[in-house]
C-alpha positions as CSV (number, residue, x, y, z in Angstrom):
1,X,-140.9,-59.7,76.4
2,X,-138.7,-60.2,73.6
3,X,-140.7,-62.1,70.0
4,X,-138.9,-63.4,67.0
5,X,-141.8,-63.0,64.1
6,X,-141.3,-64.3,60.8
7,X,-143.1,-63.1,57.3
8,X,-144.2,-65.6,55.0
9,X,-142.9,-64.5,52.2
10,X,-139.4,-65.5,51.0
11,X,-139.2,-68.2,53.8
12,X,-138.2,-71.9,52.0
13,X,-138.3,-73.3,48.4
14,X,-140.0,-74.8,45.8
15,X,-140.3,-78.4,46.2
16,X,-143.5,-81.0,45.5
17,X,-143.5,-84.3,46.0
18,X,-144.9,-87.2,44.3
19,X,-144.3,-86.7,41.0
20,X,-141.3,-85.4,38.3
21,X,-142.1,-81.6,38.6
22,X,-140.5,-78.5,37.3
23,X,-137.4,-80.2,36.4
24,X,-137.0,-81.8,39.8
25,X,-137.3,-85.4,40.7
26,X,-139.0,-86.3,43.9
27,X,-138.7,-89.4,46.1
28,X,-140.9,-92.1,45.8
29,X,-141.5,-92.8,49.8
30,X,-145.4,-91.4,49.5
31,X,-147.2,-90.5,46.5
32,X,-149.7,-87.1,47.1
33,X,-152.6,-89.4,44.6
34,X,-152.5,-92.3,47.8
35,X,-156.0,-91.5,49.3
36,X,-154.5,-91.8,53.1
37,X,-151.7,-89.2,52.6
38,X,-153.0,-85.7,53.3
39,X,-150.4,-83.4,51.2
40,X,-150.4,-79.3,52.5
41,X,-148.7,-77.3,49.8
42,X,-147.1,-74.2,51.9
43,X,-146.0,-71.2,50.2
44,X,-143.5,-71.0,53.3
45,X,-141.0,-73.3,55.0
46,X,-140.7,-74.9,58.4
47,X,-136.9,-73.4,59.9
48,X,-137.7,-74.7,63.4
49,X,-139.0,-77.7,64.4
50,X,-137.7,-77.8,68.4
51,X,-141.4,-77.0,70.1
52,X,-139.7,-74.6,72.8
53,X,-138.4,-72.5,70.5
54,X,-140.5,-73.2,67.2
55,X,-142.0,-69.5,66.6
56,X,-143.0,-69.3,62.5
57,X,-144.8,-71.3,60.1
58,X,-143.8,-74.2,62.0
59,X,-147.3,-74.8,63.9
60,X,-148.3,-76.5,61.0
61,X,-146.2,-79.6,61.6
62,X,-145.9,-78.6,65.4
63,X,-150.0,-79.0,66.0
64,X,-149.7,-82.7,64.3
65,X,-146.7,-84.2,66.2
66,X,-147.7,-82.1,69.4
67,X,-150.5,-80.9,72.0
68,X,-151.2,-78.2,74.7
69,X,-153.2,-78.6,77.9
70,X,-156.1,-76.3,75.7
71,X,-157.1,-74.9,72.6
72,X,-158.6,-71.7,71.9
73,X,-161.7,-71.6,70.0
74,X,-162.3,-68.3,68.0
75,X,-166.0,-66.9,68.0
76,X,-166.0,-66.2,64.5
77,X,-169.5,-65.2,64.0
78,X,-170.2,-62.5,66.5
79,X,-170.9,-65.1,69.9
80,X,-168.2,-66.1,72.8
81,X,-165.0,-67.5,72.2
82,X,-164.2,-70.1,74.1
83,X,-161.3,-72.6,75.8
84,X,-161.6,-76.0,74.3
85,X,-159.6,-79.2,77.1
86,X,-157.0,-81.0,75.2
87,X,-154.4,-82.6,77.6
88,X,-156.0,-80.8,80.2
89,X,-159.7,-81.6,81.1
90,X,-160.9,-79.6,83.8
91,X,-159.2,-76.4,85.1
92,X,-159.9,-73.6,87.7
93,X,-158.3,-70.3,88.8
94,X,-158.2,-69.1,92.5
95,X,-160.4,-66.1,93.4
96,X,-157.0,-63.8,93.1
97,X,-156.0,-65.4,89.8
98,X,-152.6,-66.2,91.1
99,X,-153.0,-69.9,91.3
100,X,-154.1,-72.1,88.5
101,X,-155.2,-76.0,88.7
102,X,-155.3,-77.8,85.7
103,X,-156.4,-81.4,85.7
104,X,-154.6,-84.0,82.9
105,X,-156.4,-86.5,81.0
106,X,-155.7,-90.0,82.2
107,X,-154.1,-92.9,80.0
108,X,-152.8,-90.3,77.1
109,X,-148.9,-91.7,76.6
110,X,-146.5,-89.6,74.5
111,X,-145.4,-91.0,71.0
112,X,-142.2,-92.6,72.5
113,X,-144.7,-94.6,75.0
114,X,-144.1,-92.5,78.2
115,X,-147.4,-91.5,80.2
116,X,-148.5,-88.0,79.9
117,X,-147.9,-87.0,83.9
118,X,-147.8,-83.7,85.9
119,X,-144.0,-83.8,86.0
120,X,-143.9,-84.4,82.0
121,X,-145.7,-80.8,81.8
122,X,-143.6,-79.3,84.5
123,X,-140.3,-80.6,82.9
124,X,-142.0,-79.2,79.0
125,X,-142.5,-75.8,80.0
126,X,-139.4,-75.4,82.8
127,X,-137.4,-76.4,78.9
128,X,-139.0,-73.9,77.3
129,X,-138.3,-71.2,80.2
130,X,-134.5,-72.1,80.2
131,X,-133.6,-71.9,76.2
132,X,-135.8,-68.6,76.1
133,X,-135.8,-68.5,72.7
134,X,-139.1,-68.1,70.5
135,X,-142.1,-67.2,72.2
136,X,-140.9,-68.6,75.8
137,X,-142.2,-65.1,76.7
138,X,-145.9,-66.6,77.0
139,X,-144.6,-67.8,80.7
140,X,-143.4,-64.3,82.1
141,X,-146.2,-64.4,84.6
142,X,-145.3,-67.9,86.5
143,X,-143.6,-68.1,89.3
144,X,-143.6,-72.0,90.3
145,X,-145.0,-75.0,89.5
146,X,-146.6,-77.6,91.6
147,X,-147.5,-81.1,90.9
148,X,-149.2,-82.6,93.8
149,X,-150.1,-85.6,92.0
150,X,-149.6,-87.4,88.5
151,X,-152.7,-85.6,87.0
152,X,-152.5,-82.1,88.6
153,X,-150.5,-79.5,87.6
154,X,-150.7,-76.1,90.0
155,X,-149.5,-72.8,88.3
156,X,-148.9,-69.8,91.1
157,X,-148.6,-66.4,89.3
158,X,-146.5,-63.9,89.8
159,X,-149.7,-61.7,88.1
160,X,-153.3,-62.9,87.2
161,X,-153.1,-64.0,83.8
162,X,-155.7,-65.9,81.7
163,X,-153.9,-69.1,82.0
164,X,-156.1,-71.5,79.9
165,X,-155.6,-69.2,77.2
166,X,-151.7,-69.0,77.7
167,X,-151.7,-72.2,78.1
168,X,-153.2,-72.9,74.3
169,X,-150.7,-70.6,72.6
170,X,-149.7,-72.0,69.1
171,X,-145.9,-71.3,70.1
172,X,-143.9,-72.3,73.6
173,X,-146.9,-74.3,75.0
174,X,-146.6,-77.8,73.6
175,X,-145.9,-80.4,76.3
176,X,-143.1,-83.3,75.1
177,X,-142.1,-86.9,76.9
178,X,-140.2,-85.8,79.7
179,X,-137.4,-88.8,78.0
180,X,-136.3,-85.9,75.7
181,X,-136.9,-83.1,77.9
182,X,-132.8,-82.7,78.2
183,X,-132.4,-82.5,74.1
184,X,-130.9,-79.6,72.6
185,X,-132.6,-77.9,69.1
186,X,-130.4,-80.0,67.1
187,X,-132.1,-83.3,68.0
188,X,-135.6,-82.1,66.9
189,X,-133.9,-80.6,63.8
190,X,-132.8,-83.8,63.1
191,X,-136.5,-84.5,62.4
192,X,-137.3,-86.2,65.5
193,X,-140.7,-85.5,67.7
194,X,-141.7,-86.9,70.6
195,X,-145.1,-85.9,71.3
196,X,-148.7,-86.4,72.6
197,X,-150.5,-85.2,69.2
198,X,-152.1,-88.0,66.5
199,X,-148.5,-88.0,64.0
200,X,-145.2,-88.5,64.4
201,X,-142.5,-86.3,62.3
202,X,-140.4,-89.4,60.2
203,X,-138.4,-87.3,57.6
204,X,-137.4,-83.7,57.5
205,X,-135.5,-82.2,54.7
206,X,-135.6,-78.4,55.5
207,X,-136.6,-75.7,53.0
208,X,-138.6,-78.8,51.4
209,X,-140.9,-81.1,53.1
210,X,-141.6,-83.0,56.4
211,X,-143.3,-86.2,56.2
212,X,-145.6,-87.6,59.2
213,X,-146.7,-90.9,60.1
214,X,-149.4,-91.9,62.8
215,X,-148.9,-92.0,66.1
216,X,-150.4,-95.3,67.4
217,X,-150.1,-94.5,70.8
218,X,-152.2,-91.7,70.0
219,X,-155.1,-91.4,72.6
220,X,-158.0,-90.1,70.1
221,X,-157.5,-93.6,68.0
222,X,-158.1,-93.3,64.7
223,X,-161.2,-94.3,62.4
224,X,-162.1,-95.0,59.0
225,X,-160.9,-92.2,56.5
226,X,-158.3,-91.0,58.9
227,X,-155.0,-90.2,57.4
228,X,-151.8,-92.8,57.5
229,X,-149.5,-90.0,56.5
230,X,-149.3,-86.0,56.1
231,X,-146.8,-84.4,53.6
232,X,-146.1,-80.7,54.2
233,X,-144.5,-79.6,50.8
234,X,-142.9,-76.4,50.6
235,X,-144.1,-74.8,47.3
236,X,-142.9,-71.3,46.9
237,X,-144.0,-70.4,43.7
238,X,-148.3,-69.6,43.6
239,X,-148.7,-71.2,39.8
240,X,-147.4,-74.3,41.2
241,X,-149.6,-74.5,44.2
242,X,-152.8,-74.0,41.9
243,X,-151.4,-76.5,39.6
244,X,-151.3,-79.2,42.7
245,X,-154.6,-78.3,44.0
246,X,-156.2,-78.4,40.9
247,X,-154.6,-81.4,39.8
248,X,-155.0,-83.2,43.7
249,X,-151.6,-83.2,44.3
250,X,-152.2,-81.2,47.2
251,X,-155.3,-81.3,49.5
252,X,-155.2,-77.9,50.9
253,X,-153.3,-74.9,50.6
254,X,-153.1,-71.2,50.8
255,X,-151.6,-67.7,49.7
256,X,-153.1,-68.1,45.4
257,X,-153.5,-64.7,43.8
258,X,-156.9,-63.3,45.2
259,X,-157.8,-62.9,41.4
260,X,-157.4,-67.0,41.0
261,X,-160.4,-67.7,43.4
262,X,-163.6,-67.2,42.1
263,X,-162.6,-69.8,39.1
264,X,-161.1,-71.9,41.5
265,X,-164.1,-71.9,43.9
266,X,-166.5,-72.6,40.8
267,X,-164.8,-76.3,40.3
268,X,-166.7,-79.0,41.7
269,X,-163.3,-80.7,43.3
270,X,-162.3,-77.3,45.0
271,X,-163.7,-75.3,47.9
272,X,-162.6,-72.1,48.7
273,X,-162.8,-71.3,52.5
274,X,-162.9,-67.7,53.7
275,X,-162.5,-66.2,57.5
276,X,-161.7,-63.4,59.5
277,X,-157.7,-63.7,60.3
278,X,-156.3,-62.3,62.9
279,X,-153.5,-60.8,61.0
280,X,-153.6,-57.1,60.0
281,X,-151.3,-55.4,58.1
282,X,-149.8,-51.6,59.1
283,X,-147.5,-49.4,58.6
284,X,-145.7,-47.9,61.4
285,X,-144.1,-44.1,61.1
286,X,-140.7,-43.1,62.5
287,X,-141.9,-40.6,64.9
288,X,-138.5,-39.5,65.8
289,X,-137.6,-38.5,62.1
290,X,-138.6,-35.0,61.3
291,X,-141.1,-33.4,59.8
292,X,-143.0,-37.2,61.5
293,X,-142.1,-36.4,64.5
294,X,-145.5,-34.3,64.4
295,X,-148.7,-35.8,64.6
296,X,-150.2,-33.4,62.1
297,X,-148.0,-34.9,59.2
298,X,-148.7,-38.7,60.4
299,X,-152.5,-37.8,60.8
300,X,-152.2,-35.9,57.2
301,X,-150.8,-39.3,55.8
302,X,-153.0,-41.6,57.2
303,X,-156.0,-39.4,55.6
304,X,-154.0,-40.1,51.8
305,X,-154.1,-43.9,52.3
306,X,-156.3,-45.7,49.7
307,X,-158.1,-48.0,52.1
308,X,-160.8,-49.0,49.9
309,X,-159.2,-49.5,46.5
310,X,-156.3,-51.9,48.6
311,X,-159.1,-53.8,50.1
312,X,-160.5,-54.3,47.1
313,X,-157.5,-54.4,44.4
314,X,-155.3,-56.3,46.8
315,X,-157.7,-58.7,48.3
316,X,-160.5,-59.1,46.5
317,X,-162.7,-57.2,48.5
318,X,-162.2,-60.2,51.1
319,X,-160.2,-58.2,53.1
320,X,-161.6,-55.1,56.1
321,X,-160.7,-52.0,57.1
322,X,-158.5,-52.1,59.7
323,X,-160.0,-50.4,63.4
324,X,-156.4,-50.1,65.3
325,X,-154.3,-52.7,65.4
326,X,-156.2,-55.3,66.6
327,X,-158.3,-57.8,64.3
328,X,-162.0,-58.4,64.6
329,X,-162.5,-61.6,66.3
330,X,-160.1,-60.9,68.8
331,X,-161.4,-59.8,72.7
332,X,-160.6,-56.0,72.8
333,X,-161.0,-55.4,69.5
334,X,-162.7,-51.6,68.7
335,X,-165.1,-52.0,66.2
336,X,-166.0,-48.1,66.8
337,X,-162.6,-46.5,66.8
338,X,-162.0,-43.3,65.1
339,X,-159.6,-44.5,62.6
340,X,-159.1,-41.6,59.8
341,X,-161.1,-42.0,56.4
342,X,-159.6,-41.2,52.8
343,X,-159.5,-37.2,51.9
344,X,-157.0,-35.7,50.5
345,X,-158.6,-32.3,50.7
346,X,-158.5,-32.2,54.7
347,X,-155.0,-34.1,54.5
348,X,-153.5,-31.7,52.2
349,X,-154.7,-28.5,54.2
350,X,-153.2,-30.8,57.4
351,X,-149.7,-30.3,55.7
352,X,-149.8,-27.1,54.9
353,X,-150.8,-25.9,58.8
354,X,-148.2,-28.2,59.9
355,X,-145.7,-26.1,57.2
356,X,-144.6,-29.2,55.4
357,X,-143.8,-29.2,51.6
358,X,-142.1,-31.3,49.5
359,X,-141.9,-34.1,51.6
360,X,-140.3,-36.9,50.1
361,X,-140.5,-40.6,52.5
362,X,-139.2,-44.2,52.7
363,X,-141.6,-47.2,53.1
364,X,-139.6,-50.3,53.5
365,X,-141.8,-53.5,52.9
366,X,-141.4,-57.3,52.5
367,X,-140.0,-57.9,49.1
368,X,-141.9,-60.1,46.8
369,X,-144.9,-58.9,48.8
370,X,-147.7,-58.3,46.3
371,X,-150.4,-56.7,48.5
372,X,-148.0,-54.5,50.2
373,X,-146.2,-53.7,47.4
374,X,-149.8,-52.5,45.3
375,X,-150.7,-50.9,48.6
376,X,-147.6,-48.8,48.6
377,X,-148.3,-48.0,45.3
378,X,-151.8,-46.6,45.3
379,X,-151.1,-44.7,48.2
380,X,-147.7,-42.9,46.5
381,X,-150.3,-42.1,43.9
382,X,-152.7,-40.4,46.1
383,X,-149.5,-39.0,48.2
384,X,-148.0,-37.2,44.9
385,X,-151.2,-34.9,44.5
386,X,-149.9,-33.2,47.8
387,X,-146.5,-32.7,47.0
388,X,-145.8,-36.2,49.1
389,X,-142.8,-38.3,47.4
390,X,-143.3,-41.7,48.5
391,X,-140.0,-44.0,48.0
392,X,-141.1,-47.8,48.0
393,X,-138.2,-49.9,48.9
394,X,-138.7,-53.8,49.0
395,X,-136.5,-56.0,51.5
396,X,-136.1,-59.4,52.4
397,X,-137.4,-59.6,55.9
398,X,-133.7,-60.1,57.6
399,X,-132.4,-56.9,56.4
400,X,-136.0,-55.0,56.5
401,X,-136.3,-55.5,60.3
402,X,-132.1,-54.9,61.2
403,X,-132.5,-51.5,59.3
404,X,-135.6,-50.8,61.3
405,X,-133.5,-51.9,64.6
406,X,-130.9,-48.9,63.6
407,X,-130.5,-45.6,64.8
408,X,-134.0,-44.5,64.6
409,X,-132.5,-41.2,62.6
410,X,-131.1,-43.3,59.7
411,X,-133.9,-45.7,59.4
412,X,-136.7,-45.7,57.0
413,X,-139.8,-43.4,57.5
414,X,-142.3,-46.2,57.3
415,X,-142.1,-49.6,58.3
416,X,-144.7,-51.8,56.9
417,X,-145.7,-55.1,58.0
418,X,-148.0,-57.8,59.3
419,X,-148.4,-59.1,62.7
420,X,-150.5,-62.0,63.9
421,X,-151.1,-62.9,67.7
422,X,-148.9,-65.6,69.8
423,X,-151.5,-66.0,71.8
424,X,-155.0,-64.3,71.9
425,X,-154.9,-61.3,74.2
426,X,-154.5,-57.3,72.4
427,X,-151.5,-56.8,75.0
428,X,-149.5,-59.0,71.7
429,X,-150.6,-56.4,69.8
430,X,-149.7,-53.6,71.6
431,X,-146.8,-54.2,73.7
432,X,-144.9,-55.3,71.2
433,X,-145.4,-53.1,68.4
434,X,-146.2,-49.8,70.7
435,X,-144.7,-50.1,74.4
436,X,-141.8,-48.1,74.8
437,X,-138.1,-50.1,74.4
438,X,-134.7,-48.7,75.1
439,X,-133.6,-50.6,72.1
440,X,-136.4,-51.3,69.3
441,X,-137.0,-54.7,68.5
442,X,-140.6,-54.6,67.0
443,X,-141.4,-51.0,68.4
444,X,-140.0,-50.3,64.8
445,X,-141.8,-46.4,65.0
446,X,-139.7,-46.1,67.9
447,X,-142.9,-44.5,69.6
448,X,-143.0,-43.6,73.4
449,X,-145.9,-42.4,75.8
450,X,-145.5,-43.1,79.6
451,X,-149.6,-42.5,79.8
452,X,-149.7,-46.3,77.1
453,X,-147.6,-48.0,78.5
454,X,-149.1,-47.7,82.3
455,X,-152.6,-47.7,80.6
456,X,-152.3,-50.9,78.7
457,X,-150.1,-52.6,81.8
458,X,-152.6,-52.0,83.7
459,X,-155.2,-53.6,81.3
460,X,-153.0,-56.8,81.3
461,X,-153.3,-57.2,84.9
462,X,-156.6,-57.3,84.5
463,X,-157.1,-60.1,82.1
464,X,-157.2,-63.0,84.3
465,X,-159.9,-61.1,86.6
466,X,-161.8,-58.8,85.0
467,X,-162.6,-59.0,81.5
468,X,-164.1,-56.1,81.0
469,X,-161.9,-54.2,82.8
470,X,-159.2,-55.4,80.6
471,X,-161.6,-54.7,77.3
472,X,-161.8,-50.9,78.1
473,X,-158.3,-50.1,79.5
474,X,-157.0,-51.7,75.9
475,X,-159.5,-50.1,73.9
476,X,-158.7,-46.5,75.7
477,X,-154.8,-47.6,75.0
478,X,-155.6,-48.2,71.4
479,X,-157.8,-45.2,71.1
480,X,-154.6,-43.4,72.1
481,X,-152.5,-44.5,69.2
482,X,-155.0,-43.7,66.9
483,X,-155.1,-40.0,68.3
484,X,-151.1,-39.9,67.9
485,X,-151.3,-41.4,64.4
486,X,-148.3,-43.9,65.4
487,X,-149.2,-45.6,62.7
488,X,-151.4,-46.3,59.2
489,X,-154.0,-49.3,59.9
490,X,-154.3,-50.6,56.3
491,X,-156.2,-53.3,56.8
492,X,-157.4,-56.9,58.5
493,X,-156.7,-59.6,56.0
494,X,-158.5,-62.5,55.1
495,X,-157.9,-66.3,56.3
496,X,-158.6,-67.7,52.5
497,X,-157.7,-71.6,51.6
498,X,-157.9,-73.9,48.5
499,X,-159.0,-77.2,49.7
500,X,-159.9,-80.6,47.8
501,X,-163.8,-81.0,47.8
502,X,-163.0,-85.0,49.1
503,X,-161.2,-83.5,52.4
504,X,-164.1,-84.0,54.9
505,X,-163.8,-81.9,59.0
506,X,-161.3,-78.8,57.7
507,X,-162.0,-76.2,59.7
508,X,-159.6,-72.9,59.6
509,X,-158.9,-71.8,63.1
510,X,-157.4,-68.0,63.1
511,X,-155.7,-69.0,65.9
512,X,-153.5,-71.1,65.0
513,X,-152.5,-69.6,61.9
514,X,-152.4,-71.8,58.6
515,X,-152.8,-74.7,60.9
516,X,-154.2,-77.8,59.0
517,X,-155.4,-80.1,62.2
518,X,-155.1,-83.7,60.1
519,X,-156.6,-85.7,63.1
520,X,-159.8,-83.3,62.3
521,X,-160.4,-84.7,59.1
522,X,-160.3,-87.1,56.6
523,X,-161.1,-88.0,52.6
């Protein structure tokens, strides 16, 4: 299982449209004031817009021009979570979990005016297995597939898996007209779609904007209020976002300084809206580096980290302590795991039985990143009272992770990052940052146990038949990297967005992260 996972900061560049802004002049083709064009100001770009391989911030455009067979429905407030049909209407698993039937919605025709069919979702995902690229992982556990008839598409396993919720992934899972099943990634990136979903993509200029039109072949219709057009604008810079929001140049948007929101929120044209995300942010040590090769020192540093005061300074006291590595929200999440509290006293006396002094570490982290750049600060402040230098060393992504892919004894001591789910199941979570690789990719604390990987294997095979099963072999998994100290859980972060009071239906769904579903709403 290979993943490609992109930060959002530094990705794209400061661009808005419909006006003469910051020096630059924009073209006329929509203006952001026209009450039936929905404008998203994204602090981060859309590189990829091929839907096998699309694996970033590009869900945003790819959940508008495109649809899966389901959607995954978060249970935000404490009930059950739950798999929503979307292109699929009915499905069912056999008693083994090997063989999945999934039953397509009749008259749904793709953009280009091609019925949706069995064979169109056979020939979407058989592209997305052969290019590889992206998140095409999602598919490791089929075999085959079958389609009996134009509405029925059969899935036979090579493992029980939770297909309906593989099958809603935000990345690899979106089903195209089979007429441009045999185009390469150059054709989408031309800014061409061919989809099932309520817009079609008619302009993309990348690092800027993609502009959308409606599909009128769409099968949901449209009503009253509905959007003619979406503008994605890429808008790096944060004072420039609140400016368009405030101004209704943008309808929605995301990533303002945390500090910005309670006057924003207090304007009668804005709402701030405020989740769980199911992001989390970590810092992962290099236990093959001495003296962290020893779980004393890694427990001893995770006891000097400021959880509080980052929750609090860096988020606004919107953010939670982190439990593990997986978010609340998210099945298999431990809300009683021992993760280690703040005290420097016991943390301190931790160092000096393991014999270290005058440690002096590396924390690489994203550059430009303002909550993990103040959360490596605070905790260099609390590490210096032990003797602990902490080196803080900013990097564009690129170079952050191909330093972390290096000879483990030359890398840095603490890699510090977010990750977010491809699809909602904690063995995202934990194979990919934890399992044991011969080569790291995102294992970037290089960590190895034999007893994980078998436990939290086993724990996947069980989450297409037993639930529960599943729930405690990943808790106990995740219960063991907290006893090795593999890494510092800083925190979950908040899902917070700036949206214009007139935007009627936005709802934020974690799972599909940043994901403005236009069809959902309207002024």
């Amino acid at each position: 299982m290979k993943r490609r996972h992109l930060l959002l900061s530094g990705i794209g560049s400061l661009l808005v449209s419909g006006a003469i802004t910051a020096g630059l002049v924009v073209p006329a083709t929509v203006s952001a004031q026209d009450q039936s064009v929905f404008t998203f100001a994204s602090p981060a770009g859309f590189p990829d817009l091929d839907p096998a391989t699309s694996f970033s911030n590009d869900g945003a455009v790819m959940a508008n021009a495109y649809e899966t067979l389901t959607r995954y429905i978060p249970a935000l407030d404490g009930g059950e979570a739950t798999v929503e049909p979307v292109l699929a209407t009915q499905w069912s698993a056999s008693e083994d979990g090997l063989t999945w039937t999934f039953k397509l919605r009749e008259g749904v025709k793709f953009a280009d005016g091609e019925a949706l069919t069995a064979s169109a979702v056979k020939a979407s995902i058989d592209r997305t297995i052969a290019i590889g690229g992206g998140a095409a992982f999602i598919w490791w556990p089929l075999d085959s597939i079958d389609t009996p008839d134009d509405l029925t598409v059969v899935m036979n396993l090579n493992t029980p898996q939770p297909m309906d919720v593989i099958a809603a992934a935000g990345f690899a899972a979106w089903i195209i007209s089979p007429t441009v099943a045999d185009k390469d990634n150059a054709y989408f990136n031309a800014g061409k779609s061919a989809g099932t979903g309520p817009y079609n993509i008619e302009r993309y200029d990348p690092g800027q904007r993609v502009i959308m039109g409606r599909n009128e072949n769409y099968w949901g219709g449209f009503e009253e209020g509905q959007f003619d057009k979406l503008v994605f604008e890429v808008v790096e810079d944060a004072v420039l976002m609140q400016n368009m929001i405030e101004s209704g140049k943008a309808d929605l948007t995301y990533n303002l300084p945390y500090e910005n929101l309670d006057s924003l929120g207090a304007r009668d044209e804005i709402n701030i809206v405020t989740n769980s995300s199911f992001q989390t942010l970590f810092g992962l040590y290099n236990v093959k580096k001495p003296p962290l090769d020893d779980s004393r020192v890694r427990t001893a540093l995770s006891m000097a980290f400021p959880y509080d005061d980052v929750i609090t300074a860096g988020t606004n006291g919107l953010g939670q302590r982190a439990m593990g590595v997986i978010p609340r929200g998210i099945w298999g999440h431990d809300a009683d795991a021992p993760v280690p509290s703040l005290d420097l006293e016991a943390a301190a006396a931790m160092l000096k039985e393991a014999g270290v002094s005058d440690l002096e570490l590396t924390m690489t982290y994203g550059v430009g990143d303002t909550l993990q750049s103040l959360a490596g600060e605070l905790w260099k402040a609390n590490l210096a009272t032990m003797g602990v230098t902490l080196n803080l060393q900013p990097m564009a992504w690129e170079a952050q992770w191909e330093l972390g892919k290096s000879d483990p004894a030359a890398a840095q001591d603490i890699f510090v990052m977010y990750w977010w789910p491809t699809f909602i199941t904690p063995y995202d979570y934990l194979f990919n940052l934890f399992h044991s690789e011969e080569s790291p990719n995102f294992n970037l604390g290089y960590y190895a146990n034999a007893d994980f990987d078998n436990k939290i294997n086993d724990a996947n095979e069980l989450s297409g038949t037993d639930r529960a099963g599943s729930v405690a072999g990943f808790i106990e998994g995740q219960r063991m990297i907290i006893e090795d100290a593999a890494a510092v859980f800083m925190l979950d972060l908040p899902n917070v967005h700036a949206v214009r009071s007139d935007i009627k239906g936005y709802v934020d769904n974690p799972a599909y992260g940043h994901v403005p579903f236009a069809h959902q709403m309207s002024r």
